[in-house]
N, C-alpha and C positions, 0 to 999 in steps of 0.2 A: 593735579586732579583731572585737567584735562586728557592727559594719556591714561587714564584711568577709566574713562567713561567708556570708550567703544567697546573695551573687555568688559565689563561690568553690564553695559546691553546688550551683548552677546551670552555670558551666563545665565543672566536672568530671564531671556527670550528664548532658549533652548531648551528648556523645562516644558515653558509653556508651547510650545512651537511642538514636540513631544508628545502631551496631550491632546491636541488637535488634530494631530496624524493619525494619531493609536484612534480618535474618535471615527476620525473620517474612513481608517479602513474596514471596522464594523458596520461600516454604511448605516449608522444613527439607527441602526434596530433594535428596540424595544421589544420586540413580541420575541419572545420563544418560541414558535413556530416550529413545528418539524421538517423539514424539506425533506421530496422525497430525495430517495438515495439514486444513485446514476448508477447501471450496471457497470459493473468491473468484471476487465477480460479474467482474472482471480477467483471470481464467483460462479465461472461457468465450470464445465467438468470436460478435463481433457481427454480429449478422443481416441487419446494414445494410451491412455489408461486403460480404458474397455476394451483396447486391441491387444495390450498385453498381458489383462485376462483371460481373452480369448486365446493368446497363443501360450499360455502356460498349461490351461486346460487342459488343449491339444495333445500338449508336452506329458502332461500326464495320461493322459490316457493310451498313448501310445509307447509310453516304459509301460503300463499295465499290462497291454495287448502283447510286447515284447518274450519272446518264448523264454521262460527259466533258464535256460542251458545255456543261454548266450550270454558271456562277459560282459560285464560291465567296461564302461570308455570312459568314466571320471576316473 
């Protein structure tokens, strides 16, 4: 029985020892509160996007402007 015990306080305390962590890492908050949200670099809009709508644009408008009679290079 005695080499039985330190296993047996170790099972039984690991459950509970478990619970107390998982409480402490919610930091005992009760309120549902909303928190505001923290900007993410995700959320912004990349700058390289508007520039390569800008240079598609370009791109079109100048096969428009391009004279009929000249071959295509694709």
């Amino acid at each position: 029985m005695r080499t039985l015990l330190p296993f047996l306080l170790i099972v039984l305390v690991c459950p509970l020892m478990m619970i107390f962590m998982m409480r402490g890492m919610h930091g005992g908050h009760d309120d549902h509160t909303e928190q505001p949200k923290q900007p993410s670099l995700f959320d912004q809009p990349d700058p390289r996007d508007a520039r390569l709508a800008e240079l598609e644009r370009e791109v079109a408008e100048l096969r428009d402007a391009r004279e009929p009679s000249e071959p295509s290079r694709r």
